[in-house]
C-alpha positions, 0 to 999 in steps of 0.5 A: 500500500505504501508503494501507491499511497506515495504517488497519490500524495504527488498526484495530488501535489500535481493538480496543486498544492493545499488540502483542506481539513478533515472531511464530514461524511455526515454533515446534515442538510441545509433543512436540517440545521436548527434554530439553536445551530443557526442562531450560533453561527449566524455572523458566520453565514456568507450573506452573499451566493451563487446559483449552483448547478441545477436542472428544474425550477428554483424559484418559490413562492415561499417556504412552504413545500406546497408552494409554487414554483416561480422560476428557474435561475441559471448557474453563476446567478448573483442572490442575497439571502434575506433569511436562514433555510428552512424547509429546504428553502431559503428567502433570497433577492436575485440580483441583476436585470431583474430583481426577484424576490423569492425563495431558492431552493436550498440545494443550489446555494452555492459558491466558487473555489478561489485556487486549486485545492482537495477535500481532505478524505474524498478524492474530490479535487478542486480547479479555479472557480469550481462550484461547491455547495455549501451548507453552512458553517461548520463548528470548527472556526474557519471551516464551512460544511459542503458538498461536492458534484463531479462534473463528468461533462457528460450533463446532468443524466450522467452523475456520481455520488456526491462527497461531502466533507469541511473546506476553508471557507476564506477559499470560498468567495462568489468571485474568482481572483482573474490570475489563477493559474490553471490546473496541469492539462495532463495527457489525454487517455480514453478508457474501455469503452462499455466497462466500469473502472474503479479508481484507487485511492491504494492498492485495496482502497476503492474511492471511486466507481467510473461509470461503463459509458459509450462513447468512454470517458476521457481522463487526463493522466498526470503520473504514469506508473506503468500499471498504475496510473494517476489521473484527473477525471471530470471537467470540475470539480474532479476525482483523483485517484489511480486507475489499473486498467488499459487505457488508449492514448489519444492524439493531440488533435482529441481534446479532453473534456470540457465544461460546457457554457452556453454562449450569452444572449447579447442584446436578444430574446433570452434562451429560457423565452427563445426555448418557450412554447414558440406558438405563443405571443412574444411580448417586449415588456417595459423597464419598470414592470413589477411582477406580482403572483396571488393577491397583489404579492411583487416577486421582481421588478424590472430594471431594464427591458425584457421579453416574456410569452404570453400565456393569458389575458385577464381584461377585468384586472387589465393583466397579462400572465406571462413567462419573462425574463430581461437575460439568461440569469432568471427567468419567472411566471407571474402577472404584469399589467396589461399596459407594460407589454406590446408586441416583440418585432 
């Protein structure tokens, strides 16, 4: 064991240098901190978070699990929280071209990784501004509970377990400092195709299981020991570990995964309302319009212009109930007076 736990430690140094401190396998959930944990570290919570990632809506009405969902928010999206968790939810203002109040759902707070770094006792590894979800502070000044998803590049049908563990919560921030170096690139190898590998923490450690996919995975090889060899798995956050099984090199030309960002919509229709039932009416709707739900209740306000779809006309209130949005950062359902829409060119 002592001959491969040598070079895991020089893997590791190989992606970079700092570890954090000794995971938490049984850290509990966001809706799972009570009233006398919260209260405790309260000055300790970070007011200001990232969207994680995430498929679905992430928008409630409120705290409640009836409540309805208002709205989907795209990784990267700037909140303030306004509250604690609870229930699973927590209240928050999505800040940006349109200002929304609502209720996120607590697995999507998030924040990035400012360097390279691992978490201690998982072999889950960290690049520049990979996201992290966070739970809150942990006990042990200077630490926050997490938890970490392993991009495998594959989208969201093709996951992993998550890890969870402790990480240095000056390391966490909502920005990432713009002269970080990047992670080694590593040679690119591709594994069996349609066979599941296990990557090894040591000779008799299982830490990971790859899934048998077709087309295969590619992974970037950072130590070469023969049978062994030390690799970086994902597009981030990665596994690291070793693997003892055949794998093909690849010629330079045969890029290793990467991390797919949708490119930006400059000056248009926003994806969410450009991928909107197409049969229905494209409005403009005009900076300034305030978004209500049930009753009269503001959920967004906004600050520039923005487009929506129609989804019905109510003449006795003069409103409009439409799906809208001003960018690809958050998107709501919710009523808006009739006044502020016209037809979109």
């Amino acid at each position: 064991m002592r001959t491969l736990l040598r070079p895991l430690l020089l893997l590791i140094a190989a992606c970079a240098a700092g570890a954090a401190e000794p995971g938490d396998a049984n850290a509990p959930g966001l809706g799972d901190v009570g009233a006398e944990g919260v209260s405790r570290e309260a000055t300790r919570w970070p007011r200001s978070f990232l969207a994680g990632p995430g498929t679905g809506p992430a928008l409630y009405l409120d705290e409640s699990p009836q409540a309805p969902a208002i709205g989907y928010l795209s990784e990267g999206a700037l909140v303030r929280l306004r509250a604690f968790p609870e229930n699973g939810r927590v209240a928050v203002n999505v800040l940006g071209g349109m200002k929304v109040r609502a209720h996120l759902d607590a697995r999507r707070l998030a924040l990035r990784v400012r360097s390279r770094g691992a978490l201690a006792g998982t072999p889950i590894y960290f690049g520049p501004g990979d996201y992290v979800r966070v739970f809150g502070p942990d006990p042990q000044p200077g630490l926050m509970r997490v938890e970490a998803q392993v991009d495998l590049g594959r989208g969201p049908e093709v996951t992993l377990p998550a890890f969870r563990g402790t990480f240095d919560e000056a390391s966490l921030s909502t920005e990432v400092p713009a002269d970080v170096e990047a992670l080694p690139e590593g040679t690119a190898m591709q594994l069996p195709a349609g066979v599941a590998v296990p990557l090894y923490a040591s000779p008799s450690e299982v830490s990971a299981q790859l899934p048998a996919l077709d087309p295969p995975l590619v992974v970037s090889v950072l130590r070469d020991r023969g049978r062994w060899k030390g690799v970086r798995v994902g597009v981030g956050p990665y596994l690291v570990g070793y693997i003892d099984t055949e794998a093909t090199p690849l010629t330079p030309a045969e890029a290793l995964p990467r991390r797919a960002t949708p490119a930006p919509t400059a000056g248009g229709v926003p994806r969410r309302i450009r991928g909107e039932d197409a049969g229905r009416a494209l409005l403009r709707i005009a900076a300034g319009t305030r978004v209500s739900h049930g009753e009269g209740r503001i959920v967004a306000i906004l600050q520039e212009a923005g487009f929506g779809r129609e989804w019905e006309r109510f003449d006795d209130t003069n409103e409009v109930d439409v799906f809208l949005a001003v960018d690809d950062q958050v998107a709501v359902r919710g009523l808006v007076p009739a006044s502020a829409v016209s037809p979109a060119p």
